[in-house]
C-alpha positions as CSV (number, residue, x, y, z in Angstrom):
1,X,30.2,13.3,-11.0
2,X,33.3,15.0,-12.1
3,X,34.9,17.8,-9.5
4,X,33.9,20.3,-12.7
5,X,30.5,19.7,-12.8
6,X,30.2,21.6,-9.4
7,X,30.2,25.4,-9.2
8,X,29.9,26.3,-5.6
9,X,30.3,30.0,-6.0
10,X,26.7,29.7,-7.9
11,X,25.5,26.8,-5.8
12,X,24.9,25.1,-8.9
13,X,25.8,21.3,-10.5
14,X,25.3,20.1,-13.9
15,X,24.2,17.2,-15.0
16,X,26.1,16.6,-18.3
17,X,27.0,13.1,-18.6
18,X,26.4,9.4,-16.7
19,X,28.7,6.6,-15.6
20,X,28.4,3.2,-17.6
21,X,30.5,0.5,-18.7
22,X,30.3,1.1,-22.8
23,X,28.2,-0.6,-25.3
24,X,26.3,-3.6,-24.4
25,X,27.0,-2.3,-20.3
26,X,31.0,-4.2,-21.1
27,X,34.4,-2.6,-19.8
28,X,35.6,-0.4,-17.4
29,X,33.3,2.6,-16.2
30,X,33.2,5.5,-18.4
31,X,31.9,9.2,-18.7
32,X,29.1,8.7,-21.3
33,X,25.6,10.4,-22.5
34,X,22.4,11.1,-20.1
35,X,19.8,8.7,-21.0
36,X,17.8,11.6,-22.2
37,X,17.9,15.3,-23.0
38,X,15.6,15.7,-20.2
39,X,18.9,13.9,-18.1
40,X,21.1,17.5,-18.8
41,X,20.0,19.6,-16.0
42,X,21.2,22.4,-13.2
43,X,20.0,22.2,-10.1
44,X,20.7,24.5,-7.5
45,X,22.7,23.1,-4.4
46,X,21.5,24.0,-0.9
47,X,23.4,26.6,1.3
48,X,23.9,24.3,3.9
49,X,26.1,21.7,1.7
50,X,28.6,24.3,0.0
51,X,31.3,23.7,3.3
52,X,30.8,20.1,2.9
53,X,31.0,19.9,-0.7
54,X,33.9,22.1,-0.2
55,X,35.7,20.2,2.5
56,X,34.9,16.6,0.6
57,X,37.2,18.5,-2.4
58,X,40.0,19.7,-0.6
59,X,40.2,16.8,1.2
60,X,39.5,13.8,-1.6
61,X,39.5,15.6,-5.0
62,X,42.4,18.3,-4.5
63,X,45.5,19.2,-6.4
64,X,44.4,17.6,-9.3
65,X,44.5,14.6,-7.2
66,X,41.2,13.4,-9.3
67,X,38.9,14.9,-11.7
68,X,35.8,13.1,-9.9
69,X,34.2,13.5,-7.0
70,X,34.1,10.3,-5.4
71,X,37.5,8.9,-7.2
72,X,37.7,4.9,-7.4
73,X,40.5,3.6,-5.4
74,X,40.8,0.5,-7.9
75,X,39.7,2.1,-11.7
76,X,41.5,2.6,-14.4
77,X,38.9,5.2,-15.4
78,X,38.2,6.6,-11.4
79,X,34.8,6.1,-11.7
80,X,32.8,4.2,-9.0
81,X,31.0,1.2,-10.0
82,X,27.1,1.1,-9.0
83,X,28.1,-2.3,-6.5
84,X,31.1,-0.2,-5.3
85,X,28.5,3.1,-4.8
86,X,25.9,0.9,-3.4
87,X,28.2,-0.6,-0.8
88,X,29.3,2.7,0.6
89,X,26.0,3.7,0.6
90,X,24.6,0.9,3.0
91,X,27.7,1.6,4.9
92,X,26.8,5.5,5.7
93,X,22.9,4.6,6.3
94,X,24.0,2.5,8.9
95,X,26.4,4.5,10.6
96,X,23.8,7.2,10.3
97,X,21.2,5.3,11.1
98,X,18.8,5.8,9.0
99,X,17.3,2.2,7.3
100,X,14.7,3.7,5.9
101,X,17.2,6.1,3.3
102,X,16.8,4.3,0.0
103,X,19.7,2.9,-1.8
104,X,19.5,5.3,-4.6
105,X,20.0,8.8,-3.2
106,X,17.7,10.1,-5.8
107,X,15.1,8.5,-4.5
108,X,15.5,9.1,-0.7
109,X,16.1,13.3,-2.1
110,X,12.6,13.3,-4.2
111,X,10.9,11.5,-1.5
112,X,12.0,13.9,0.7
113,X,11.1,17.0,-1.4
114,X,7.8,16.0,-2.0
115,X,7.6,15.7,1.8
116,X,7.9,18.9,2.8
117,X,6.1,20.6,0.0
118,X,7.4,20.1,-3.5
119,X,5.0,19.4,-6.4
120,X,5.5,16.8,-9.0
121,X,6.7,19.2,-11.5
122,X,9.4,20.0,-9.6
123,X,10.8,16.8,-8.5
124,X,10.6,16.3,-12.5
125,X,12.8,19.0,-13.2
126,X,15.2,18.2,-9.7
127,X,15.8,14.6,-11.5
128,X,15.6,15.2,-15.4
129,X,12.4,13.0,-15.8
130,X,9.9,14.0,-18.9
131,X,7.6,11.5,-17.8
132,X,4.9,11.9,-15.0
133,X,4.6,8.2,-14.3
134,X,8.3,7.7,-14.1
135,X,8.3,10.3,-10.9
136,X,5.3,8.6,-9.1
137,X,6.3,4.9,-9.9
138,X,10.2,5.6,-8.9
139,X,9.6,8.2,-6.3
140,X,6.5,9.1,-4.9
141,X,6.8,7.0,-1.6
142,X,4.0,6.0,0.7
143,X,4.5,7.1,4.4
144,X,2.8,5.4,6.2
145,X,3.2,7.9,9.3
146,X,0.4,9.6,7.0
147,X,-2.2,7.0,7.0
148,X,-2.2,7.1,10.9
């Protein structure tokens, strides 16, 4: 996610590109196309993250210090491998602790909207999906404080 792709007077980020290593998934990380058209999205960014998201910047991004958001300490490119992301990610769910927050923050997000009241539509639309049965195989989580 590059530092650009945020607009936090709007509370808005767009989705315009992903992260992958080229053709045939060789080479260093590299800004490249969304899977699908369905991938190129806006989605709104909750009120309560704008000071974080701002502080993260200042702090990590600033001065043109990088153009992404989470800049790679050891890339050419700056772009976080997925082993590199997923690392950091077990990292913070520990510290947090909170096992139970899937290693794809996606996930863990849609889960969590449908939770507290979002339809399938919408979690659709939150993750560029134009597929139903993507959603509910991927996302749709079972709980099982709700079988009790």
């Amino acid at each position: 996610m590059r530092v650009s792709d945020i607009d936090l007077e709007h509370r808005l980020l767009r989705v315009r590109h992903s992260a992958n290593r080229g053709d045939e998934d060789r080479g260093p990380m590299q800004l490249g196309k969304t899977k699908t058209k369905s991938s190129r999205r806006t989605v709104p960014i909750p009120m309560v993250l704008t000071d974080m998201i701002s502080r993260h910047i200042s702090s990590h991004c600033g001065n043109g210090r990088s153009i992404m958001m989470f800049p790679a300490k050891k890339s050419s490119s700056g772009i976080l491998s997925p082993t590199t992301l997923q690392k950091y990610f077990r990292t913070a769910r520990e510290i947090a602790g909170r096992p139970d927050s899937h290693s794809r923050p996606c996930a863990s997000h849609a889960t969590l909207y449908m939770l507290k009241g979002g339809t399938l539509r919408e979690v659709m639309d939150e993750l560029g999906h134009s597929s139903a049965q993507v959603a509910i195989r991927h996302y749709q989580r079972i709980v099982p404080e709700h079988r009790t």
